[in-house]
Residue, then its C-alpha position, 0 to 999 in steps of 0.5 A: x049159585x056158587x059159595x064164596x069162602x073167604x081166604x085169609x093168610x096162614x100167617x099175620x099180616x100186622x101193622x104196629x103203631x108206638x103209642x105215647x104210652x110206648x114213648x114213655x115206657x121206653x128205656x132212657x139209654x135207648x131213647x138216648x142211643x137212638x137221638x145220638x145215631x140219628x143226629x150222627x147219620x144226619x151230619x155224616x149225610x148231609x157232609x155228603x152232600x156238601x162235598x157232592x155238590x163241590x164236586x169231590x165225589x166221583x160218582x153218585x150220593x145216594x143219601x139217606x137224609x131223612x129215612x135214618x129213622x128205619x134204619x136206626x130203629x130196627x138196627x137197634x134191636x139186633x144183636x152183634x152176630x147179625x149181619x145186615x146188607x143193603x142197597x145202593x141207598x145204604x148209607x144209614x144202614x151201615x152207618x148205623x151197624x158199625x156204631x152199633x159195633x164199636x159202642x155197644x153200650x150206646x151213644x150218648x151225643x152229649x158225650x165226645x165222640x169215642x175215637x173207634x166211632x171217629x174212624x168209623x165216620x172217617x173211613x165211611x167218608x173216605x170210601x164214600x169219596x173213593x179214597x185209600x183209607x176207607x173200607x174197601x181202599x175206595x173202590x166200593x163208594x158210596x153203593x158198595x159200603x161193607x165191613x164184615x167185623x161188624x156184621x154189615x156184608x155189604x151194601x149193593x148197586x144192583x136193584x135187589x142184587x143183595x137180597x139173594x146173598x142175605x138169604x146165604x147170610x142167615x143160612x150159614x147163620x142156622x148151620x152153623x148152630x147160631x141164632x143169629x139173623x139177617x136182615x137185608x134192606x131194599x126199597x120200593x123199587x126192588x120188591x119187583x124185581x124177581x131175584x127178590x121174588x124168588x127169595x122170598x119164595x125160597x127163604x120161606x121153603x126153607x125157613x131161613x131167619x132172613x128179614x125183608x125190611x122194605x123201605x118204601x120210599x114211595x119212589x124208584x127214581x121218579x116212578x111213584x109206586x102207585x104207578x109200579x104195583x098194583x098194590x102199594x101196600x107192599x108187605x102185602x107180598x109177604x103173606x102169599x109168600x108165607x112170610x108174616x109180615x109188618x107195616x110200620x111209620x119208618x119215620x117213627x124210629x120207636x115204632x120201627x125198633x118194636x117192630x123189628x124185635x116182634x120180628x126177632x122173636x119170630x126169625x130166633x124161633x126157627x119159623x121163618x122169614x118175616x118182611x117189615x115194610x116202612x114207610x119212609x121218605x127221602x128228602x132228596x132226590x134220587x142222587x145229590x143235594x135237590x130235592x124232588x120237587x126240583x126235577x117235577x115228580x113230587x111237590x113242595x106240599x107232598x115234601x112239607x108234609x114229610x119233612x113235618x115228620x123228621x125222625x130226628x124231631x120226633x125223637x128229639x120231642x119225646x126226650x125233651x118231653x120226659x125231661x132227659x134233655x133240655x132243648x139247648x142240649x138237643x140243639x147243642x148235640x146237632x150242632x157238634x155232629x155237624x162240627x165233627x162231621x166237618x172237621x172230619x171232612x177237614x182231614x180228607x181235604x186241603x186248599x186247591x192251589x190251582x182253582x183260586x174261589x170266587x169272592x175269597x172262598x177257598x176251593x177245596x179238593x182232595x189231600x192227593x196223599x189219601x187217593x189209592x195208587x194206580x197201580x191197586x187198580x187190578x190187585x183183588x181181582x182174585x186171589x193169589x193162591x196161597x191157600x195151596x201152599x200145603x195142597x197135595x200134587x202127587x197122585x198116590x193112588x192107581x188108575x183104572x178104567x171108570x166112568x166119567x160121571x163116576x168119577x164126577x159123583x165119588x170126588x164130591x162124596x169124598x170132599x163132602x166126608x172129609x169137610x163139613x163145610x161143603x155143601x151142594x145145592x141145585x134144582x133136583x140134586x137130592x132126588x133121581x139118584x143123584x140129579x139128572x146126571x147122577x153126579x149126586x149120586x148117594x150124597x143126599x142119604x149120607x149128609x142130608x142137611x148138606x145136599x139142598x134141593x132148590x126151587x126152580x129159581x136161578x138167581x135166588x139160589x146161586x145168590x143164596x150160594x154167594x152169601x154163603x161163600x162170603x160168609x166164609x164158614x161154609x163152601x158152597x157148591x152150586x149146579x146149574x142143571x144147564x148152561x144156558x141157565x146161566x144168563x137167568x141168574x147172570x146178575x148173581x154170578x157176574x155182577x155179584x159173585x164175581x165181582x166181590x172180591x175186587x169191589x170191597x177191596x180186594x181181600x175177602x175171599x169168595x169160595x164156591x164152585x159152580x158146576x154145569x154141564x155143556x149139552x151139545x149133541x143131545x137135542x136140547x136145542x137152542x135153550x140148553x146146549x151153550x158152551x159158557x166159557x167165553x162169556x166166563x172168560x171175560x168176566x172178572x173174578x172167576x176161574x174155569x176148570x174144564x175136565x175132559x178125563x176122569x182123573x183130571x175131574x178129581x184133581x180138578x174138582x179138589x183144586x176148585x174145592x180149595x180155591x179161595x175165588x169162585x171157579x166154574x167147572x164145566x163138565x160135558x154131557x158127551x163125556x160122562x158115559x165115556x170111560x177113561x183113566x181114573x183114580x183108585x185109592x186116592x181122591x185127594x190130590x189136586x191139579x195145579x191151577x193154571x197147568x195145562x195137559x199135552x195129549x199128544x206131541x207133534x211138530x206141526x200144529x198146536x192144537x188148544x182145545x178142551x173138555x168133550x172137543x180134546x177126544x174129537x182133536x185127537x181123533x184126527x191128530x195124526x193126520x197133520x203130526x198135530x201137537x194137542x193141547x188139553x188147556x183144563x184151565x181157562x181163564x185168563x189166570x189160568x191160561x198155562x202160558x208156559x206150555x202154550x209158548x213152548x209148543x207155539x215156539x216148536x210148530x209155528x202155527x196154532x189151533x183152537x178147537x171147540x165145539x162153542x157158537x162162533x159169537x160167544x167163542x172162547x177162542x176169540x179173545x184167545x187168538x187175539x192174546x196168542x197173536x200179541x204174545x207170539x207173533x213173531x215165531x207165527x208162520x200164519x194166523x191164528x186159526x179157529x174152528x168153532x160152532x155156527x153162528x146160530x145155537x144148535x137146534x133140535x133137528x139132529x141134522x141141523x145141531x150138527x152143522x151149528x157145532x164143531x167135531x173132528x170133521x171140522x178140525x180135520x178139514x182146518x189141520x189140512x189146509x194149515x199144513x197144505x205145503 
């Protein structure tokens, strides 16, 4: 017969109940602070949903109305350098920080309203219904809330989308010497999604003092969360994480504020992350002013019981019950929130002249003086490159022969030794003498805190990487070991990274580089061999520097490594054995962005090409008196229109050249611009040569009929100029 040991966690796994004695023992300002945030929220909440249902908020209202309880209980314990993010119901959360923020010694709603904590309602509403003056100028709404000087980094529509970005948040937090924390807050639903999953593996591999505040409240949408886990107690997650863990009543604020600061003393401490589960409730349904029971998922006894629960009662009971107000003063400060949350919706609208109300109601829409202009519609998309204004472009050094891969690994030990702010980070990037390729060759032993060896985890680390960058003190270098790996962490770098800059509203920079390798040609197959820059090209946000000399790796590098947006440098398996020009004496000048190379000059053809496909083009160049263009930028920024114009001016006719599958071809939306741009000095259709349609298998016969070389390119010169 076989023994049976039991297991039990190597860390807590506790729940927390306040007790009356709690009650009592509580501080009277903080029992007061708490009730005068509740009520705030409620009103501001409850305004929302006013004006959804009249209509004037474009797009979705998730509100908070009963869970602010969760949100204000644990808010008050942080402290002012802690950041929080949230989810798309994160109304409360960053309602609750910003007060904090500009009423650091309390509320007290017996008091009038500072004007600071005015504005903070009025620019929340503002953005909330899309308009000039809230936060990000309305282009985040309700899901995308984020002011930075207050420590609240943005609230995410993506389910768990944020959570990686937190753990970059309370990283910076540690470098920086600081022992500040973060706190991210999602629901029920997001705890299976696995970009929280692997946050919470990493965050614990690494003892970040990160806080997982889960609010579970019971539903993702309609699907209860007896239906999606097979364990609803979801703070059990935690402990086979290694994470200590909390369960607490989130409708019991008290509760949740001791809870947060036992998790406090452990993040300060330097073990860890914790997670803190509350049980909470919305009182709506998912998006808008019905509840649930309206839609047939829950009943009107399940939401009686809940709402018996309010936080705002349970606050309001304990002080009436220790005499700090009188009942009149309790009803008085919910009804001045609601008259202020009124008259603050007032400033936003007028009477609509056009739609007369039936029965003599006034229908009201939006003051068309506090909508954004038009013309904002694409401003922020990245940045305008000012931060090169003191960058150097004149190369003062010698070149000489030298390896690619080296040129590769002594550009980021230069930069990593002249700004401790950079930091490199990806899978095995501290280990095999300097990753798999040696482009981290020696960076560990020198700044061993700076150059992190991640678990397998794509999405968890290039969020990591996000937070970081948004967080501004540190410059993040983020590998992905290969391309193919990018649509494994697709939501962090499309959704999140490249997008942040634009959807808070167009100022904040986002300054990470993330490096990848194409890898066709060496067998890797289907899996590991794609060309990502036509999926990059058409995302927003992102530029894309794409060497195909040593001397331009440098120079590249550097530009990537001073731009304020986030910038991909792709790098070419092929290239990093070849040996070409490079820098000696000087590896701190930069490439201008958005400047292309001219490899050859010719008068026949213009021949756009980059990375490993410019040696393949000038190969066979000769043969048609070709002109061959290395475009070294690719995005839509940074397209060197100038150069591109020129020669397409001179020859008449263009080609693009690149190895890539034919369906996500760089040179499909390329050919369609140079097409538009230069129709009339083009004697013929803009041609192509690109990879197959299927992505390259192992069988070395078959990689080589899916990818293009300079047979291909040859065949297509001939034909282009066959008199």
């Amino acid at each position: 017969m076989s023994e049976h040991h039991r297991l039990e966690p190597v860390v807590p796994w506790i729940e927390v109940v306040a007790t009356e004695a709690d009650w009592d023992a509580a501080e009277p300002s903080l029992l007061t602070t708490m009730y005068g945030q509740l009520v705030l929220i409620r009103a501001f909440e409850e305004q929302v949903l006013e004006l959804a249902k009249a209509g004037l908020v474009h797009g979705p209202a998730h509100a908070s109305v009963g869970q602010e309880g969760g949100a204000v209980g644990s808010v008050l314990a942080l402290a002012p350098g802690d950041t929080v993010n949230g989810s798309h119901r994160g109304h409360h959360q960053f309602l609750a920080k910003a007060l904090c923020h500009v009423e650091p010694e309390g509320l007290d709603p017996r008091v009038d309203l500072s004007p600071r904590a005015r504005a903070v309602l009025l620019r929340s509403l503002a953005e909330i219904c899309g308009l000039e003056r809230g936060f990000s100028h309305g282009r985040g709404g309700s899901m995308h809330l984020q002011w930075n000087e207050a420590g609240a980094i943005g609230t995410n529509a993506i389910v768990g989308g944020g959570v990686p970005l937190a753990a970059g948040s309370a990283w910076a937090h540690r470098q920086a010497g600081t022992d500040a924390v973060a706190v991210t807050y999602f629901g029920d639903g997001a705890i299976n999604i696995g970009s929280t999953l692997e946050t919470f593996n990493l965050a614990a591999a690494w003892k970040l003092p990160l806080c997982f505040f889960v609010e579970n409240n019971r539903y993702a949408v309609s699907t209860g969360v007896e239906e999606a886990t097979g364990e609803p107690r979801l703070s059990a997650r935690g402990p086979g994480f290694g994470i200590a863990s909390f369960k607490v009543d989130g409708m019991d604020p008290l509760a949740v504020h001791q809870t947060m600061r036992e998790a406090l003393a452990l993040l300060r401490s330097g073990r860890g992350p914790v997670l803190i589960e509350a049980d909470v409730y919305r009182f709506f349904h998912q998006n808008g002013p019905f509840p649930g029971s309206a839609f047939g998922y829950r009943t009107k006894e399940e939401e009686r019981q809940w709402r018996a629960r309010d936080p705002l009662d349970q606050v309001a009971r304990h002080l009436e019950r220790r005499g700090l107000f009188t009942l009149a003063e309790l009803e008085k400060a919910r009804a001045a929130a609601t008259a202020l949350m009124a008259g603050i919706a007032d400033t936003l609208l007028e009477p609509d002249p056009g739609r007369p109300g039936a029965g003599g109601q006034v229908v009201r829409r939006i003051k068309p003086a506090e909508w954004p202009s038009p013309s904002f519609a694409d401003v922020g998309v990245r940045g305008d490159l000012g931060e090169f204004g003191d960058a150097r472009f004149t190369f003062e050094g010698t070149l000489t022969e030298q390896k690619f891969i080296d040129a590769v690994a002594a550009v980021m030990a230069r930069r990593m030794e002249t700004d401790p702010g950079v930091v490199v980070l990806g899978e095995d990037v501290h280990r095999l003498g300097g990753g798999t390729n040696g482009a981290t060759r020696g960076l560990k032993e020198r700044f061993p805190d700076r150059v992190l060896g991640t678990p397998i985890s794509e999405n968890a680390f290039s969020g990591l990487g996000g937070g970081i960058a948004l967080d501004g003190r540190f410059r993040p270098v983020v590998e992905f070991m290969y391309a193919d790996f990018m649509w494994v962490a697709a939501d962090q770098l499309f959704n999140q990274i490249g997008k942040a800059r634009h959807m808070f509203g167009g100022e904040g920079p986002v300054p990470l580089v993330l490096r990848s390798k194409v890898a066709m040609g060496t067998g890797y197959g289907s899996q590991h061999s794609m060309d990502p820059a036509g999926i990059f090209a058409t995302a927003p946000g992102w530029r894309i520097a794409a060497p195909s000399t040593p001397y331009d790796y440098v120079g590249l590098m550097n530009s990537a490594l001073r731009c304020q947006d986030p910038v991909l440098v792709l790098e070419h398996v092929d290239l990093y054995g070849t040996v070409g020009d490079g820098p000696v004496g000087d590896l701190d000048y930069c490439l201008p962005v958005g400047r292309a190379a001219v490899r050859r000059t010719g008068g026949a053809v213009t021949v756009l090409t980059y990375l490993a496909m410019t040696r393949l083009v000038l190969e066979v160049a000769d043969e048609a008196d070709a002109e061959v263009i290395d475009l070294r930028w690719l995005d839509r920024a940074g397209l060197d229109w100038d150069t591109v114009g020129a020669s397409v001016r001179k020859t008449g006719a263009v080609l693009i050249a690149e190895q890539g599958a034919l369906g996500t071809s760089y040179g499909g939306w390329l050919a369609d611009e140079i097409q538009r741009r230069y129709f009339d000095w083009l004697d013929q259709p803009v041609r192509r040569v690109t990879g197959g349609e299927a992505s390259p298998s192992i069988s070395k016969v078959l990689e080589r009929a899916a990818i293009a070389g300079a047979a291909e390119v040859s065949a297509a010169l001939t034909e282009m100029t066959r008199s």
